[in-house]
GUTORDO-497936 format. One record per residue: residue in one letter; y negated, x, z negated of N, C-alpha, C in turn; residue number from 1. Coordinates in steps of 0.2 Angstrom, whole numbers. Each point is the difference from the previous one (the first is absolute). Example, Ala and Ser with C-alpha at 12.3 -4.5 7.8 and 13.67 -1.06 7.14 Angstrom:
residues 2
<atom><residu>A</residu><n_y>28</n_y><n_x>66</n_x><n_z>-39</n_z><ca_y>-6</ca_y><ca_x>-4</ca_x><ca_z>0</ca_z><c_y>-6</c_y><c_x>4</c_x><c_z>0</c_z><num>1</num></atom>
<atom><residu>S</residu><n_y>-5</n_y><n_x>-2</n_x><n_z>4</n_z><ca_y>-6</ca_y><ca_x>4</ca_x><ca_z>-1</ca_z><c_y>-5</c_y><c_x>-4</c_x><c_z>-3</c_z><num>2</num></atom>
//
This chain:
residues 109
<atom><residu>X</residu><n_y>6</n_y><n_x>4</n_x><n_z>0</n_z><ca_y>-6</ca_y><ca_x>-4</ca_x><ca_z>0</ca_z><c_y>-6</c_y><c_x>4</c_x><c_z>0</c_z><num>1</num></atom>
<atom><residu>X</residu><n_y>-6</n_y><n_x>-3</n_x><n_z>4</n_z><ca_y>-4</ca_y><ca_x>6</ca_x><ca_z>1</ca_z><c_y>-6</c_y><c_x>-1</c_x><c_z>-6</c_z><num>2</num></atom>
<atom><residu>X</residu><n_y>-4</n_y><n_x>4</n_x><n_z>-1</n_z><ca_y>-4</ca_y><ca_x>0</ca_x><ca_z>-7</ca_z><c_y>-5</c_y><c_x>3</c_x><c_z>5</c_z><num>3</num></atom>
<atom><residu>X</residu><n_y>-8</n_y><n_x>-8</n_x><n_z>-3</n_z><ca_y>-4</ca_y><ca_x>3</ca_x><ca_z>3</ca_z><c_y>-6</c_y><c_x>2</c_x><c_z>-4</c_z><num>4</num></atom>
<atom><residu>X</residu><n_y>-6</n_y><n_x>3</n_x><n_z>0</n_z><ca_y>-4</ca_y><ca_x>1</ca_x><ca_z>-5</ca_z><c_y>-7</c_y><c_x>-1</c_x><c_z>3</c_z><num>5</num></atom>
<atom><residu>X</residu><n_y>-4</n_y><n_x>-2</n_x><n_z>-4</n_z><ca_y>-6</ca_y><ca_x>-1</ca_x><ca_z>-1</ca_z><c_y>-6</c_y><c_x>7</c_x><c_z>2</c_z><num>6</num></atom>
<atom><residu>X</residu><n_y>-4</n_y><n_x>-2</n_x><n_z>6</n_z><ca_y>-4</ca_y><ca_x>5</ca_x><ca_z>2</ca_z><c_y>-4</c_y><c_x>4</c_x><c_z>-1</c_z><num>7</num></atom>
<atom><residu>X</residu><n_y>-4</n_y><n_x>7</n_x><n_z>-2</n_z><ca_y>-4</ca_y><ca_x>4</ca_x><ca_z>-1</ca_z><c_y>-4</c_y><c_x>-3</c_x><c_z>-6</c_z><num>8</num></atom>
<atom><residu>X</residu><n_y>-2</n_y><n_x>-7</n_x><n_z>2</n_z><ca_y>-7</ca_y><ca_x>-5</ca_x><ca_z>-3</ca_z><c_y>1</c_y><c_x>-5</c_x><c_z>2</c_z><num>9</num></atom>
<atom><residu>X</residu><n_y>3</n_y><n_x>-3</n_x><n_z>-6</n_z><ca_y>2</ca_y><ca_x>-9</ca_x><ca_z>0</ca_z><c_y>-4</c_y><c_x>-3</c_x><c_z>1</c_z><num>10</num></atom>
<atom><residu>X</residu><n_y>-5</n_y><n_x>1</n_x><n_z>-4</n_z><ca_y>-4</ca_y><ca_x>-5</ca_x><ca_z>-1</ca_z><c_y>-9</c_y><c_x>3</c_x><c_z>4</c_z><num>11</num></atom>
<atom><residu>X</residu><n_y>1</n_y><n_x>-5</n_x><n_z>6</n_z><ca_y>-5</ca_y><ca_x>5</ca_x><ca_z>3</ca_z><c_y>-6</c_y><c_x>-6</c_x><c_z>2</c_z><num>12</num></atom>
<atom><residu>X</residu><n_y>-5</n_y><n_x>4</n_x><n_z>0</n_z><ca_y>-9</ca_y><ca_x>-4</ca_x><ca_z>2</ca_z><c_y>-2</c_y><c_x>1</c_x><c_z>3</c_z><num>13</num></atom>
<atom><residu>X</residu><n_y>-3</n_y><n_x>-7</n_x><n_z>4</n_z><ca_y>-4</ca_y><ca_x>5</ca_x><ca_z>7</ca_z><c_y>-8</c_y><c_x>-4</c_x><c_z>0</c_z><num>14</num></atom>
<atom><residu>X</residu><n_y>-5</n_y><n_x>2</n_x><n_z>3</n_z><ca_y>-5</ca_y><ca_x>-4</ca_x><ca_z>1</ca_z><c_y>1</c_y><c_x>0</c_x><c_z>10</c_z><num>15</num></atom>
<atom><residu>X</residu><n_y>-3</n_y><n_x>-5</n_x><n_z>0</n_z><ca_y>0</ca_y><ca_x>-3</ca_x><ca_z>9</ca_z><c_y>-6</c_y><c_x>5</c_x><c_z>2</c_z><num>16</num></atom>
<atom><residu>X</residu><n_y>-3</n_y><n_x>-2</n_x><n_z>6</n_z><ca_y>-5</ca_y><ca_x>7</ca_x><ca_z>4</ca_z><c_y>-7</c_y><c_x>-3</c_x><c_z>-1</c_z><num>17</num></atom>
<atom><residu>X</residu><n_y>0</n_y><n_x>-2</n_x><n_z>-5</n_z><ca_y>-8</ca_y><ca_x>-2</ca_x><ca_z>-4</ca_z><c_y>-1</c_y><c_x>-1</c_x><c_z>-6</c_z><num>18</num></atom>
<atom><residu>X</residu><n_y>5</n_y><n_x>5</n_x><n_z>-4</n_z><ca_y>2</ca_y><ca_x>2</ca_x><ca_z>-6</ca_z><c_y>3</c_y><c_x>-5</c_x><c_z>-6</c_z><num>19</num></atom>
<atom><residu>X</residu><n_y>1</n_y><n_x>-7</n_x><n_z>3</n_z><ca_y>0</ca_y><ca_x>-5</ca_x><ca_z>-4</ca_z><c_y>11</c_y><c_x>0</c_x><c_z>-3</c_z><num>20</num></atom>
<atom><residu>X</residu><n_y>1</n_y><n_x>0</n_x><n_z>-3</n_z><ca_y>7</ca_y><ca_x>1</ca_x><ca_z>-5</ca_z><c_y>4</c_y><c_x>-6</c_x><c_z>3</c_z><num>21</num></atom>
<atom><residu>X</residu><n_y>5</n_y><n_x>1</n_x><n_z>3</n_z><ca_y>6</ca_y><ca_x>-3</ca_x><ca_z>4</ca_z><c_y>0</c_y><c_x>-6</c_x><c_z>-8</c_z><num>22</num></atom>
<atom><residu>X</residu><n_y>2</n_y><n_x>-5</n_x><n_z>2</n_z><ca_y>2</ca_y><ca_x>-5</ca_x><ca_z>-2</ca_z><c_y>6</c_y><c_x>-6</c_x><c_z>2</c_z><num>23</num></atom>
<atom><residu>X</residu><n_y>0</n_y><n_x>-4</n_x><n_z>0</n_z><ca_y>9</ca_y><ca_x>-2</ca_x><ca_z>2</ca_z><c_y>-1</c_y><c_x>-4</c_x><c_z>6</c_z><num>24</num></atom>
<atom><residu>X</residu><n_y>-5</n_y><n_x>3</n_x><n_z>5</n_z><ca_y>0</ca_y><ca_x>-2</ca_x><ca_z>7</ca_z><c_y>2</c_y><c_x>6</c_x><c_z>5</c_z><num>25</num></atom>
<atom><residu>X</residu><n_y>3</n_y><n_x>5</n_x><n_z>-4</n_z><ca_y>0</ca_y><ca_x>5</ca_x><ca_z>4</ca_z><c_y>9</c_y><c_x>1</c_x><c_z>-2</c_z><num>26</num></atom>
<atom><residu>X</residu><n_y>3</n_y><n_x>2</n_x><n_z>5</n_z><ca_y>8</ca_y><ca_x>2</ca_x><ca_z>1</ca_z><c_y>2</c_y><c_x>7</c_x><c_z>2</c_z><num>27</num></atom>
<atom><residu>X</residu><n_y>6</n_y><n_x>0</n_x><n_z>-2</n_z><ca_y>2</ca_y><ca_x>11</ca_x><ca_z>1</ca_z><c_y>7</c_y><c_x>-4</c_x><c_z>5</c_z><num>28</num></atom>
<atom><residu>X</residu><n_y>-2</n_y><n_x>3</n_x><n_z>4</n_z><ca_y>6</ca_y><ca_x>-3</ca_x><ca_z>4</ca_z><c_y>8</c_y><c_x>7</c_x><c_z>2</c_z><num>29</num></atom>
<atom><residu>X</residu><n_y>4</n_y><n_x>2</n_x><n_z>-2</n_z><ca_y>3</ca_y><ca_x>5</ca_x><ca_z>-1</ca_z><c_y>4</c_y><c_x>2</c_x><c_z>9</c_z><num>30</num></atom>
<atom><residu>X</residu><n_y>0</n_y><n_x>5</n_x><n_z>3</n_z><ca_y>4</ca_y><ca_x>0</ca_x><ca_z>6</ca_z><c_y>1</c_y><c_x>6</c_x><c_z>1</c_z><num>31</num></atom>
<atom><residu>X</residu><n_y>5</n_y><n_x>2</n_x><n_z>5</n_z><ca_y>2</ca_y><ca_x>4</ca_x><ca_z>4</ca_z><c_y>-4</c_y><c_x>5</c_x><c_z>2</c_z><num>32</num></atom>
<atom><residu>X</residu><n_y>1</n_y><n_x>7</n_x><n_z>-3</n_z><ca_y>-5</ca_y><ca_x>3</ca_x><ca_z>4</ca_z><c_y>0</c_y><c_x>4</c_x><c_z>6</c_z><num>33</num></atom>
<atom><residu>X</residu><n_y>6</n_y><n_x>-4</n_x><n_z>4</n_z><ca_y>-1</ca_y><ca_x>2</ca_x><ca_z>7</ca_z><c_y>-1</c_y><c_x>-8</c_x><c_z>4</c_z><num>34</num></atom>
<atom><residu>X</residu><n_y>-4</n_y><n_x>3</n_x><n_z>5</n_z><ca_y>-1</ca_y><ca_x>-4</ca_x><ca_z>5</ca_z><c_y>5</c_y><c_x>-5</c_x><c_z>3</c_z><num>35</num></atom>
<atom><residu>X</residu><n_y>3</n_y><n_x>-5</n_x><n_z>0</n_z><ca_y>-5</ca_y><ca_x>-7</ca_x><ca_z>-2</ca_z><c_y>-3</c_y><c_x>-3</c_x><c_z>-5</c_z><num>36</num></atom>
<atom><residu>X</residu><n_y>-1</n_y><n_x>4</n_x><n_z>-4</n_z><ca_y>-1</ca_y><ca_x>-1</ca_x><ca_z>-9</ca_z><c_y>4</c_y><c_x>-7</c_x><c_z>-3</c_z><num>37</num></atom>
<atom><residu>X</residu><n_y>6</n_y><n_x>-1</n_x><n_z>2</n_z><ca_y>3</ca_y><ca_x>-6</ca_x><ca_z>-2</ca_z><c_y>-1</c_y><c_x>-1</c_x><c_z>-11</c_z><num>38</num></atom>
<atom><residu>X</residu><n_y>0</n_y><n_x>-5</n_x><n_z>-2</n_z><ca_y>0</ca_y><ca_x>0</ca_x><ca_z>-4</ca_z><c_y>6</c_y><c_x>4</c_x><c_z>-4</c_z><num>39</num></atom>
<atom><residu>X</residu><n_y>-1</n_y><n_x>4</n_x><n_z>-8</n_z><ca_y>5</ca_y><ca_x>1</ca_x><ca_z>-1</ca_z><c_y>1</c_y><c_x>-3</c_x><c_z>-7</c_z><num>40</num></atom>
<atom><residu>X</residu><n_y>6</n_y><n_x>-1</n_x><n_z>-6</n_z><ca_y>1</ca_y><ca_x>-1</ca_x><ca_z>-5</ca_z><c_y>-4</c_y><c_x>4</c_x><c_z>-6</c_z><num>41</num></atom>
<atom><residu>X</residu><n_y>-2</n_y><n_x>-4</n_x><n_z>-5</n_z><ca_y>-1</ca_y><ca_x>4</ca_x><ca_z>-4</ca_z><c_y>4</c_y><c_x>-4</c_x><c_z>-6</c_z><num>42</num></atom>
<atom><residu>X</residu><n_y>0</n_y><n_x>2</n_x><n_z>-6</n_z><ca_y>5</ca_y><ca_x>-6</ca_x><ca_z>-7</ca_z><c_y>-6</c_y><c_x>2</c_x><c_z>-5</c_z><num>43</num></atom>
<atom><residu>X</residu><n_y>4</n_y><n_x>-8</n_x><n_z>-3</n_z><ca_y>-3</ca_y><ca_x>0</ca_x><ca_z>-10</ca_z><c_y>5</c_y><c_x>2</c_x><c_z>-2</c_z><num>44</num></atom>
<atom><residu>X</residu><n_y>4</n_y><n_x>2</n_x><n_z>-1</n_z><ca_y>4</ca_y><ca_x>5</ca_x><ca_z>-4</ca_z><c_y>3</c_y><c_x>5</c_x><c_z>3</c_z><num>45</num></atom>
<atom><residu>X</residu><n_y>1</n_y><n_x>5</n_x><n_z>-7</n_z><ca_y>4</ca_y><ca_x>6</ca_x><ca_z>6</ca_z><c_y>5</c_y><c_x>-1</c_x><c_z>1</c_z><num>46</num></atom>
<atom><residu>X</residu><n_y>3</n_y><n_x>-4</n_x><n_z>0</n_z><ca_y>10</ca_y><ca_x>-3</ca_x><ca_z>1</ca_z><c_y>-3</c_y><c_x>-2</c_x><c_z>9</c_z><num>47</num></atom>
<atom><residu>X</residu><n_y>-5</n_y><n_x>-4</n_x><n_z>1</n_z><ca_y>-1</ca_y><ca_x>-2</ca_x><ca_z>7</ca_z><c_y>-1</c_y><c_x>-9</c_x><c_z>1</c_z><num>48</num></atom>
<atom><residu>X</residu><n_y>-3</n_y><n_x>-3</n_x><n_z>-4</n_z><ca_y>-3</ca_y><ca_x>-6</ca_x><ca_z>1</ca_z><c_y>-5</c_y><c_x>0</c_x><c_z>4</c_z><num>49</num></atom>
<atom><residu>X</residu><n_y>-1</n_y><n_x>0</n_x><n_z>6</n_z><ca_y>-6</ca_y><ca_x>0</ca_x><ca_z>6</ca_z><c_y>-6</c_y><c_x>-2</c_x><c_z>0</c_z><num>50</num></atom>
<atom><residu>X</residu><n_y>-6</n_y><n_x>2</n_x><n_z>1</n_z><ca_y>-5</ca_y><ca_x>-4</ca_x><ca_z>-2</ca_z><c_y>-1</c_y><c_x>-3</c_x><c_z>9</c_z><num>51</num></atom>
<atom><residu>X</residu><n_y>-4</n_y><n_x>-7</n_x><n_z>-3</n_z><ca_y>-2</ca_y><ca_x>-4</ca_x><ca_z>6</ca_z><c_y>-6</c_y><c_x>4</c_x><c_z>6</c_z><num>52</num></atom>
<atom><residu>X</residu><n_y>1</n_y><n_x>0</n_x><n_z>4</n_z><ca_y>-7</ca_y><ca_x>4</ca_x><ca_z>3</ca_z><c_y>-5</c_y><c_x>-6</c_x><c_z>3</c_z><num>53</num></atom>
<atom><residu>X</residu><n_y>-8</n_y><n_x>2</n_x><n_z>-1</n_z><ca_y>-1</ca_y><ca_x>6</ca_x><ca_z>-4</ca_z><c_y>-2</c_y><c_x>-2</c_x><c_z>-6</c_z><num>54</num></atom>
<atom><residu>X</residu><n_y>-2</n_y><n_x>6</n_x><n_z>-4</n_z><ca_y>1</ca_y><ca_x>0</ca_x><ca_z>-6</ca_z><c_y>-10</c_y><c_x>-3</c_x><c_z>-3</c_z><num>55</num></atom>
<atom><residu>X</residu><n_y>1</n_y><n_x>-5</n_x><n_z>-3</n_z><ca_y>-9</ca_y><ca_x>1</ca_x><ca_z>-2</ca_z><c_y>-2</c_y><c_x>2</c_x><c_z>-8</c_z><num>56</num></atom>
<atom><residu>X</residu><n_y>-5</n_y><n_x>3</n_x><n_z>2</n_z><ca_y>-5</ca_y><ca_x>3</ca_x><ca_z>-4</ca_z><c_y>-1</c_y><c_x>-3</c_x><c_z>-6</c_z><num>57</num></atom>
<atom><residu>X</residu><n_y>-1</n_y><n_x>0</n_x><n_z>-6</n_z><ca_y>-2</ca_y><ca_x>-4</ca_x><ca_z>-6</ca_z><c_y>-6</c_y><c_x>1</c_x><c_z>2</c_z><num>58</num></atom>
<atom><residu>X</residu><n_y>-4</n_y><n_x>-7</n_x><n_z>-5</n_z><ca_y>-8</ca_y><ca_x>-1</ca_x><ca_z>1</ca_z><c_y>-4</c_y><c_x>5</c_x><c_z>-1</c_z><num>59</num></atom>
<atom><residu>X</residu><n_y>3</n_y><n_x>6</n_x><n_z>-6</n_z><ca_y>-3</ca_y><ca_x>6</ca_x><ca_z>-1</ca_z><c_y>-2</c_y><c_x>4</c_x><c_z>4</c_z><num>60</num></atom>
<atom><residu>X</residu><n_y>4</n_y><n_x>1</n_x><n_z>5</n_z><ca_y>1</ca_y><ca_x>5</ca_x><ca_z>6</ca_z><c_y>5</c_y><c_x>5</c_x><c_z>0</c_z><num>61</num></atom>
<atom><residu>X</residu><n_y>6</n_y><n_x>-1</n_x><n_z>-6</n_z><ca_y>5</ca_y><ca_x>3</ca_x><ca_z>0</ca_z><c_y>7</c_y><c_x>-3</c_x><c_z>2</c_z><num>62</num></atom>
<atom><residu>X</residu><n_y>5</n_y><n_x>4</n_x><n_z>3</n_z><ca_y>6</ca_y><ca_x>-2</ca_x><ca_z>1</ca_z><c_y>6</c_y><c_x>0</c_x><c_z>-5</c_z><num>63</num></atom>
<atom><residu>X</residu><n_y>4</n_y><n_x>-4</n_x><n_z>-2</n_z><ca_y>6</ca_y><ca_x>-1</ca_x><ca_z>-3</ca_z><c_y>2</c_y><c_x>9</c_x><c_z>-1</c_z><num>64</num></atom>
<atom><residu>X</residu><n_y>2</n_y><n_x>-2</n_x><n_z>-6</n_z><ca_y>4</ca_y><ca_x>5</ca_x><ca_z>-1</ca_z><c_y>7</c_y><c_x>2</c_x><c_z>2</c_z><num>65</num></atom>
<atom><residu>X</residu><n_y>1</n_y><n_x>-6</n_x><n_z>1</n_z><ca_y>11</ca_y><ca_x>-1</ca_x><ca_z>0</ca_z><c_y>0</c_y><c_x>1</c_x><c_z>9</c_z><num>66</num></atom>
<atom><residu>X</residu><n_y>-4</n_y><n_x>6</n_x><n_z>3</n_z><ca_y>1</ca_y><ca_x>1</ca_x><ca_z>7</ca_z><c_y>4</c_y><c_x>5</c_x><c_z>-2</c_z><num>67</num></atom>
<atom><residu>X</residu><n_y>8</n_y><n_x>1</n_x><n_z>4</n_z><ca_y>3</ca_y><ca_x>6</ca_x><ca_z>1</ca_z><c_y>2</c_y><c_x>-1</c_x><c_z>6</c_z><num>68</num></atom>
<atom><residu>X</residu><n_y>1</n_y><n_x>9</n_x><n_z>2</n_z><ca_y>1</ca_y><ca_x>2</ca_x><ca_z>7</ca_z><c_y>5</c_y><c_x>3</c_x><c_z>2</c_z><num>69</num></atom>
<atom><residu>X</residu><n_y>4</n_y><n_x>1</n_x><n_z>4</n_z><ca_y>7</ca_y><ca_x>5</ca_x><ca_z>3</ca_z><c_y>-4</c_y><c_x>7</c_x><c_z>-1</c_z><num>70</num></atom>
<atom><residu>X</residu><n_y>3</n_y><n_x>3</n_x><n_z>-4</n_z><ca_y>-4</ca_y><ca_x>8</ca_x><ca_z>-2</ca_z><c_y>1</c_y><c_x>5</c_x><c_z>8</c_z><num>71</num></atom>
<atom><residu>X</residu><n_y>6</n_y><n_x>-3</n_x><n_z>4</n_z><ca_y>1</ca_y><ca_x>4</ca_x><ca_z>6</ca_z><c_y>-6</c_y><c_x>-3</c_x><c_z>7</c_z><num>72</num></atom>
<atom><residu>X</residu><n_y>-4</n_y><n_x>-3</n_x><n_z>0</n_z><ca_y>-2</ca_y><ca_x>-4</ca_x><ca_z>5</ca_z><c_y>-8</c_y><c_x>0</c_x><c_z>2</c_z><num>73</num></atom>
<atom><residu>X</residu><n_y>-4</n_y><n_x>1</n_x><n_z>3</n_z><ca_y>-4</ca_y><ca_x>3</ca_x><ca_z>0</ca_z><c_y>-5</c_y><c_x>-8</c_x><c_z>5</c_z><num>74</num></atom>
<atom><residu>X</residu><n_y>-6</n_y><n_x>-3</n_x><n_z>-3</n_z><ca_y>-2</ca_y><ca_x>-5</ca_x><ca_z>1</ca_z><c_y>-7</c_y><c_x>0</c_x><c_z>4</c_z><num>75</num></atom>
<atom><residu>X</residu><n_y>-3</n_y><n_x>-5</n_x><n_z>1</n_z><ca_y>-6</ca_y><ca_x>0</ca_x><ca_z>2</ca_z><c_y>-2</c_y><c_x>-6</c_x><c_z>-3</c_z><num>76</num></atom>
<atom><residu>X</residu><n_y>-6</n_y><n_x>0</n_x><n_z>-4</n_z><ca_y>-2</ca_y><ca_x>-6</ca_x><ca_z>-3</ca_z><c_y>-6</c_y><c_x>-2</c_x><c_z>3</c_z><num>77</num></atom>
<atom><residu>X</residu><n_y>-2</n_y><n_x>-7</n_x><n_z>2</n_z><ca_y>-5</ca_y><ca_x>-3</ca_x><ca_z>1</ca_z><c_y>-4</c_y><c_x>-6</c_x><c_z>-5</c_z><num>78</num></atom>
<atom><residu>X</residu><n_y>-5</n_y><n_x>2</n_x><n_z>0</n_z><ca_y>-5</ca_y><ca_x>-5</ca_x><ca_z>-6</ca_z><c_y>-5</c_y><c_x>-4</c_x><c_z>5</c_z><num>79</num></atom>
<atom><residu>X</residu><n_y>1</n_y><n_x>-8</n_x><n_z>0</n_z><ca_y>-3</ca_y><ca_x>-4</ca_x><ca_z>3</ca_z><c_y>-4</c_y><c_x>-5</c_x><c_z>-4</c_z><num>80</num></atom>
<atom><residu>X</residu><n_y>-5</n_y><n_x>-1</n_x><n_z>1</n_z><ca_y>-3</ca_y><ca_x>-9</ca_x><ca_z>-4</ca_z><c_y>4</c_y><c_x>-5</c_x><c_z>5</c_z><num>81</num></atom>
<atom><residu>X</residu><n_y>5</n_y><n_x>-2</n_x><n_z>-2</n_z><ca_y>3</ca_y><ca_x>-7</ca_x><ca_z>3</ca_z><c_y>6</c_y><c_x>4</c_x><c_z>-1</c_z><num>82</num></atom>
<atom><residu>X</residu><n_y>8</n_y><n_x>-6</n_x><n_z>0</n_z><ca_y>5</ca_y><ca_x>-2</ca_x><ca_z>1</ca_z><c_y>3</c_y><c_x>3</c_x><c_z>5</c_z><num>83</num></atom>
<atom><residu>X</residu><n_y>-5</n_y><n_x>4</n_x><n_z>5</n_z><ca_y>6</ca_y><ca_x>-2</ca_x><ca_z>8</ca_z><c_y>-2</c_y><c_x>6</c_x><c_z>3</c_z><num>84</num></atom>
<atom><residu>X</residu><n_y>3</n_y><n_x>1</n_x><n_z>6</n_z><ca_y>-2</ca_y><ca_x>7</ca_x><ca_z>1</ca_z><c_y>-6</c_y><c_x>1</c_x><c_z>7</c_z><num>85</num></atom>
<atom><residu>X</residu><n_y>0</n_y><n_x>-7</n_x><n_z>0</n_z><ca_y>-10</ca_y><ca_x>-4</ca_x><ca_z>2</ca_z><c_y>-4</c_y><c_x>3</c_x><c_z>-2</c_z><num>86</num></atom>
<atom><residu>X</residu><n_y>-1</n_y><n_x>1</n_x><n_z>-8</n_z><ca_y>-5</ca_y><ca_x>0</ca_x><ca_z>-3</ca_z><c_y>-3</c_y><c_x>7</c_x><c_z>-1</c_z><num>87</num></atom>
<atom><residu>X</residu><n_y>-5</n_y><n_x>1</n_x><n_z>-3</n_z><ca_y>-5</ca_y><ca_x>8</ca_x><ca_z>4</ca_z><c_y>6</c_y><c_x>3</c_x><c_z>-6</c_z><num>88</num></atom>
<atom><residu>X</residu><n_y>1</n_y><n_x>6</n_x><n_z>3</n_z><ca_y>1</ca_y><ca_x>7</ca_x><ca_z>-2</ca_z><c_y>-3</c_y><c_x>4</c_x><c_z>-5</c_z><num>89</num></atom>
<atom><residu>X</residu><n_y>-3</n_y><n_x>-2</n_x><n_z>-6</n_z><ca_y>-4</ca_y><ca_x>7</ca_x><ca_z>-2</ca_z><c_y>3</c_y><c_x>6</c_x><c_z>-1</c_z><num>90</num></atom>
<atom><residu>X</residu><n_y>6</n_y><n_x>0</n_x><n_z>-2</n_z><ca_y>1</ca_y><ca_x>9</ca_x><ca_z>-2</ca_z><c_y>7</c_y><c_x>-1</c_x><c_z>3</c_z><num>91</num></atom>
<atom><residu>X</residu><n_y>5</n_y><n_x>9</n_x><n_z>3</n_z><ca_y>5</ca_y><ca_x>-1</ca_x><ca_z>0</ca_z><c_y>3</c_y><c_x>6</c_x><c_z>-2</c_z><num>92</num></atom>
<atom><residu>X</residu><n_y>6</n_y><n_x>3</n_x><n_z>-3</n_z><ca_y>4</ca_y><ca_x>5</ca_x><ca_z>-3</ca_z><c_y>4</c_y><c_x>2</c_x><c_z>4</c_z><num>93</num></atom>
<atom><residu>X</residu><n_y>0</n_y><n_x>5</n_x><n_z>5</n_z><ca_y>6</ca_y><ca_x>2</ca_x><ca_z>3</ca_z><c_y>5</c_y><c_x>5</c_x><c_z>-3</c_z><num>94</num></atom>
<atom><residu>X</residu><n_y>5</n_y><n_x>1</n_x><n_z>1</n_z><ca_y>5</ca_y><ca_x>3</ca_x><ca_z>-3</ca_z><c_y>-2</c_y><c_x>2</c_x><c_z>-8</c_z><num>95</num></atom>
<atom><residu>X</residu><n_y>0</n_y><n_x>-4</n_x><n_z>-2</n_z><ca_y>3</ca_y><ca_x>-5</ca_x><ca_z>-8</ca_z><c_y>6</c_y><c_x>4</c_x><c_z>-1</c_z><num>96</num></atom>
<atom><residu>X</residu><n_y>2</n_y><n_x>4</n_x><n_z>-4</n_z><ca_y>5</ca_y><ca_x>2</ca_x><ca_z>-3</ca_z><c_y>1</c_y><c_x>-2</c_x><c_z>-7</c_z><num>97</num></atom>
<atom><residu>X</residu><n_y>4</n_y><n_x>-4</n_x><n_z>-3</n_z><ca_y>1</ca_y><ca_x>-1</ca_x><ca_z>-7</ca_z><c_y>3</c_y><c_x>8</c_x><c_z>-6</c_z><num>98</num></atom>
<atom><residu>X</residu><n_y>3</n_y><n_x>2</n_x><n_z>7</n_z><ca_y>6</ca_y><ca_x>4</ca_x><ca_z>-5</ca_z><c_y>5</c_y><c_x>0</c_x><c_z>-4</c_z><num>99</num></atom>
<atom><residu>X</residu><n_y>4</n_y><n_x>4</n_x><n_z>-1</n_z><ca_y>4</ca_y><ca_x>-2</ca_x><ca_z>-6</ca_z><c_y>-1</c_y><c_x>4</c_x><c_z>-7</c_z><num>100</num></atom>
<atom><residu>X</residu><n_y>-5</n_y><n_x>-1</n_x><n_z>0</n_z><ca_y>-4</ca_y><ca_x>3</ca_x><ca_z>-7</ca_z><c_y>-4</c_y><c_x>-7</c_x><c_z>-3</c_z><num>101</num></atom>
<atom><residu>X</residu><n_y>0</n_y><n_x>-2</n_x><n_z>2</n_z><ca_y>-4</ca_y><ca_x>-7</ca_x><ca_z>-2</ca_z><c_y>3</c_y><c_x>-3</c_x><c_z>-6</c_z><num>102</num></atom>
<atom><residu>X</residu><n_y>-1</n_y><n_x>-3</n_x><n_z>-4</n_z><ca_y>3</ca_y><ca_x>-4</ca_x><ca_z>-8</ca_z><c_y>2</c_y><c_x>-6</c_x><c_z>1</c_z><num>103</num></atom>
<atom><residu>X</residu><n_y>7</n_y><n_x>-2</n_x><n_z>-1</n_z><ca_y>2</ca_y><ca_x>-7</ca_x><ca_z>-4</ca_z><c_y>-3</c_y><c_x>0</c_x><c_z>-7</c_z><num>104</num></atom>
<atom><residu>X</residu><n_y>-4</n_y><n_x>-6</n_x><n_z>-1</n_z><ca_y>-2</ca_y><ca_x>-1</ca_x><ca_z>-7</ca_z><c_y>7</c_y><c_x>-3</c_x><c_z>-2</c_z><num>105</num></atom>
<atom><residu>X</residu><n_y>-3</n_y><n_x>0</n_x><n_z>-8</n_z><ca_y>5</ca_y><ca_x>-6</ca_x><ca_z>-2</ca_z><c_y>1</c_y><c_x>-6</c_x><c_z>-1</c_z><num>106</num></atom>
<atom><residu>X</residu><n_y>-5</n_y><n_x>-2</n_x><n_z>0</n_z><ca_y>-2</ca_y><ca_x>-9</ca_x><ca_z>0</ca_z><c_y>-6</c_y><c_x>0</c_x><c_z>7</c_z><num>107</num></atom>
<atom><residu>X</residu><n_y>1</n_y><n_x>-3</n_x><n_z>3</n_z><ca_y>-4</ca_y><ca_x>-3</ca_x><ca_z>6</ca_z><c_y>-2</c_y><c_x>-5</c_x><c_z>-1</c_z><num>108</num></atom>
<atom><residu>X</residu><n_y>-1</n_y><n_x>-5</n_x><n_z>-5</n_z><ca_y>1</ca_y><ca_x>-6</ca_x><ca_z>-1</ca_z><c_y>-9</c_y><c_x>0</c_x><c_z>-3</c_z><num>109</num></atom>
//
């Protein structure tokens, strides 16, 4: 069974491109980081319960913590205001590495 681990910085915050703090209209959509960036899995736990994509923002402008990732896999993240991959673009992460250095807490809860 594979074990996945939680990224560099779980718990991350961004401002949009007029400095105003992400709040829960804004989406991390997780893919592929090759061409055709298809969507990929990420889970809430590390056993492998899938998170839904994509993933939204809490009102604060930070993301859940219970994101884990295949420590072998290398990602390309995109951050949007909207649900859909319609919606404007503000920032994007190419080759996203989680690693397998990253921590299982003990409670995620």
């Amino acid at each position: 069974m594979a074990t996945f681990v939680r990224g560099s910085n779980p718990v991350w915050s961004f401002v949009d491109l007029t400095g105003h703090q992400f709040d829960d209209t804004f989406y991390m959509f997780v893919l592929e980081n090759t061409i055709p960036y298809i969507p990929s899995t990420v889970y809430h736990t590390p056993s492998g319960i899938p998170w839904n994509e994509p993933i939204q923002f809490f009102a604060n402008g930070t993301l859940p913590i219970d994101i884990f990732w295949d420590p072998n896999k290398v990602y390309r993240l995109e951050f949007r205001q909207g649900p859909t991959q319609f919606d404007p673009l503000i920032y994007e992460v190419n080759n996203y590495s989680p690693g397998g250095s990253g921590d299982i807490p003990i409670d995620v809860s």
